[in-house]
C-alpha positions in Angstrom: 0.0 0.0 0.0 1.6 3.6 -0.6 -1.1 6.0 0.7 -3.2 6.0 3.9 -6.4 8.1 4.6 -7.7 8.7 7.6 -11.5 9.6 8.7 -11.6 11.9 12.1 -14.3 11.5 13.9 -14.2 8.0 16.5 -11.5 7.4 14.1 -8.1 9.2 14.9 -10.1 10.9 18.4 -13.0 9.9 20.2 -15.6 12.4 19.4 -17.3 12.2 22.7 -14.9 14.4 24.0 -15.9 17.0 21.5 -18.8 17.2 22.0 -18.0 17.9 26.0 -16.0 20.2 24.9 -18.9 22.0 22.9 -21.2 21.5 25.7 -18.5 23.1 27.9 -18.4 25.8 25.8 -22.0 26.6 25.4 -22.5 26.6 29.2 -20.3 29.3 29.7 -22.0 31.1 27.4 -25.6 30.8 28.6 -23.8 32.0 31.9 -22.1 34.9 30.9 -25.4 36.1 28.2 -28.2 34.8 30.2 -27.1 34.7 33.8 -28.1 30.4 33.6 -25.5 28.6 36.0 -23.2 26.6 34.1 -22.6 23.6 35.8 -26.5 23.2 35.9 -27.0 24.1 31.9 -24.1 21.6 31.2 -25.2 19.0 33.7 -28.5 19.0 31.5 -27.2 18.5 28.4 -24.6 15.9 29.3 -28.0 14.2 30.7 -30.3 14.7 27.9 -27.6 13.3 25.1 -27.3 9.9 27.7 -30.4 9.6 26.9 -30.6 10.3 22.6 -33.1 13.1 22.8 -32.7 15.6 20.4 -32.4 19.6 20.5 -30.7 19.7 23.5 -29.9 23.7 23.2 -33.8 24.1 22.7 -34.7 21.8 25.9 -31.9 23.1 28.1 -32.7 26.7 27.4 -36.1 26.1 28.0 -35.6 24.4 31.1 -33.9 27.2 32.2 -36.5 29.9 31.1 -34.2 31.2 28.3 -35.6 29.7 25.0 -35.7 32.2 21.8 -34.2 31.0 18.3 -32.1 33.9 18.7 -30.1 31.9 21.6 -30.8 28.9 19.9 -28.8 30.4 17.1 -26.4 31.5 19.7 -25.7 28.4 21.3 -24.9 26.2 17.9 -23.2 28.8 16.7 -20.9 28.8 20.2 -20.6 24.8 19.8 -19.1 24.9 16.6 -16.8 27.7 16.8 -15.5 26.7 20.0 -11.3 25.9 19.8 -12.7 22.3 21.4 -10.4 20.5 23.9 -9.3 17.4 22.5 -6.9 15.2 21.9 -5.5 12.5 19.5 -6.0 8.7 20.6 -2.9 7.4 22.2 -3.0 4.4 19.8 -3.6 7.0 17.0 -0.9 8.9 18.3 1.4 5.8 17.9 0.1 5.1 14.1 1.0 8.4 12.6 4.1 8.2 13.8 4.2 4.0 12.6 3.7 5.4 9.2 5.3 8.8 9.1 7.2 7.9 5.8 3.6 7.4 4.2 1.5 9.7 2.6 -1.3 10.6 4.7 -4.7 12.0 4.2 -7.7 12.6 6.2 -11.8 12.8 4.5 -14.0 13.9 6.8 -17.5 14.7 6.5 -19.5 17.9 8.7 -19.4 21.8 9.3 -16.5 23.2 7.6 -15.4 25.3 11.0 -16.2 22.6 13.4 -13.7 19.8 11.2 -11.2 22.6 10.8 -11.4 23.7 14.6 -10.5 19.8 15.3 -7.9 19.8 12.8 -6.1 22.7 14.4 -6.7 21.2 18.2 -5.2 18.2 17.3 -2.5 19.9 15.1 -3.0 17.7 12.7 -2.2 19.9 9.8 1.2 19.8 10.1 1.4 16.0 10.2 -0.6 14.8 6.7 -0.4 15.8 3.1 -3.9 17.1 3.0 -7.5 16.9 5.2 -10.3 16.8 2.4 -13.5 18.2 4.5 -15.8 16.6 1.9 -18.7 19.6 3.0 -16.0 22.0 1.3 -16.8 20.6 -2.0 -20.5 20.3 -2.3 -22.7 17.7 -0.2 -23.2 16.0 -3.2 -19.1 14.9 -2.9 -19.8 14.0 1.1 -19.3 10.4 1.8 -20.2 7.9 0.5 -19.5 9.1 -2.7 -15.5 8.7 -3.8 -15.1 12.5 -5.2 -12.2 13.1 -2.7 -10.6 9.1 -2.9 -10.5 10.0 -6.7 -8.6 13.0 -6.0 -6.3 11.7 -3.6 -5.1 9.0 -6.0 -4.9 11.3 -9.0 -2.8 13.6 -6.5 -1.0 11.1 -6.0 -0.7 9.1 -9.2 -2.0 5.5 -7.6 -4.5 3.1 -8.4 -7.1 2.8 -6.0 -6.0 -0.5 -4.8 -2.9 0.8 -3.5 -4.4 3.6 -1.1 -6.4 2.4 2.4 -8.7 4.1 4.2 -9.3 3.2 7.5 -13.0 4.4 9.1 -16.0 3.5 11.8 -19.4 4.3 9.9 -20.0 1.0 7.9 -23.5 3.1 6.7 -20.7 5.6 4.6 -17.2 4.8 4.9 -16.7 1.8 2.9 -19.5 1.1 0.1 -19.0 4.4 -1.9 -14.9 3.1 -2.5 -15.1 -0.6 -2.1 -16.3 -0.9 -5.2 -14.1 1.0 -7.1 -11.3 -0.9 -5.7 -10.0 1.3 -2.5 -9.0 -1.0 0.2 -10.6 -0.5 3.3 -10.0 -1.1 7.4 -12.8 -0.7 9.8 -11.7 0.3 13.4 -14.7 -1.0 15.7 -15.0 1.7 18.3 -17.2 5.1 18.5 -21.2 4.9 17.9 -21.1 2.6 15.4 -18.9 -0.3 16.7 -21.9 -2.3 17.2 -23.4 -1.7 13.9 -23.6 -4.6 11.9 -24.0 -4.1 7.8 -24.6 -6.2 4.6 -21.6 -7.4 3.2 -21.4 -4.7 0.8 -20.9 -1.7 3.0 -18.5 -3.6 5.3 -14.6 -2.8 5.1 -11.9 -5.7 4.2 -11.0 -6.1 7.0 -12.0 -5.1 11.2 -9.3 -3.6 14.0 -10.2 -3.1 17.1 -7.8 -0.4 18.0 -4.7 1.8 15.2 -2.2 -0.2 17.0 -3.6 -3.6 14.6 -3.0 -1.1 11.7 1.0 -2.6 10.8 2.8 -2.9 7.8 2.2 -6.5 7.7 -1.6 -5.7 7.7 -1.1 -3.5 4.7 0.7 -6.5 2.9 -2.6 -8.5 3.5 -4.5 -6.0 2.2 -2.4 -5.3 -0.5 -3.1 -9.5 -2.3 -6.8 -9.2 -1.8 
C-alpha cells in the first residue's frame, strides 16, 4: 500500500470528547449572556444526550427559562466555533508516527469550521499531506461518494487498490470506495462499533484499535 487516509471522527479521536468540549463551551455562554449557571445548563445537556433526545440547546434553554431562536442560534453557533479541547488517541498517536514515511490523508464529512477547529486542536495539519472536509466541496461529494478518494489518487498518481482508508461508519465509509477498488480497514470503536452491515458496506477487514494497523496488515491488504 503507498497511501493512507484517515476519517476523524471516533476514528483518529473519540468524538465524545468534542462534543463535552462543545457543551463546555456553550455553558459558559448561557452563563455569561443569560445569567443560567453553568454547571446546571451543562449537567443538563450531558443528561439529555445519555439519553438520545434531540435539541438539546432548545430543551436546556427552555428548562432554564431562556428559549428564543435567537439563543438557539447562539448556542450552535458557540458549539461549533469553540477551539474544542481534544486530543489524539494514544494508539492513533502511535500510528502516525508508525507510518510517518507514508502519505497521509484525512476525509472527513461535517461543518467546515467545526472539522477545521479539530484539525487545528489536534494539530494535525502539520502531520498529513492534505484533510479533504468533503462539506467544502458540495454535499453532493460527502461520503459515501468517492469524489475526494478519486482525488487523492490522481494527486497522488496511484490506483485505488494501492491507497487504504481506514474508518468507523459502515453506513458511509466503505460502500461508496469498495467498489471502485479502494481498500478498506474498519476500526470498531465510536457509535457505530456495534453496527452490523450487509456485506457490501462492510470494510476488508475489522481492528479493534490503530495499534492492529502494521505494515504486515497493509501487505494482507495489498493481495486481496
Amino acid at each position: 500500500m503507498k497511501v493512507l487516509v484517515f476519517d476523524l471522527d471516533d476514528t483518529l479521536y473519540e468524538e465524545l470528547t468534542y462534543v463535552r468540549s462543545g457543551f463546555l463551551a456553550v455553558a459558559d455562554f448561557v452563563e455569561q449572556q443569560l445569567g443560567i449557571n453553568s454547571k446546571e445548563a451543562f449537567d443538563l445537556m450531558w443528561k439529555a444526550l445519555g439519553q438520545g433526545r434531540g435539541h438539546i440547546f432548545d430543551e436546556m434553554l427552555r428548562h432554564f427559562n431562556g428559549y428564543s431562536k435567537k439563543h438557539v442560534h447562539q448556542c450552535v453557533q458557540a458549539y461549533r466555533t469553540h477551539t474544542p479541547e481534544i486530543t489524539l488517541d494514544p494508539a492513533a498517536e502511535r500510528c502516525l508516527e508508525r507510518f510517518k514515511d507514508y502519505p497521509v490523508y484525512i476525509v472527513t464529512d461535517g461543518n467546515k469550521m467545526v472539522q477545521h477547529n479539530k484539525l487545528r486542536a489536534l494539530c494535525l495539519y502539520e502531520r498529513i499531506q492534505f484533510c479533504f472536509v468533503t462539506h467544502r466541496y458540495g454535499i453532493k461529494h460527502a461520503k459515501p461518494s468517492p469524489y475526494c478518494f478519486e482525488k487523492i489518487a490522481k494527486w497522488e498518481e496511484v490506483k485505488p487498490e494501492e491507497i487504504v482508508y481506514i474508518g468507523d461508519n459502515p453506513a458511509k465509509d466503505f460502500i461508496g470506495i469498495k467498489a471502485l477498488g479502494f481498500r478498506t480497514v474498519r476500526i470498531m470503536q465510536g457509535n457505530h462499533k456495534d453496527v452490523e452491515k450487509e456485506e457490501k458496506y462492510e470494510a476488508h477487514v475489522r481492528i479493534s484499535s490503530l495499534d492492529e494497523l502494521t505494515s504486515n496488515l497493509l501487505d494482507q491488504l495489498r493481495t486481496l
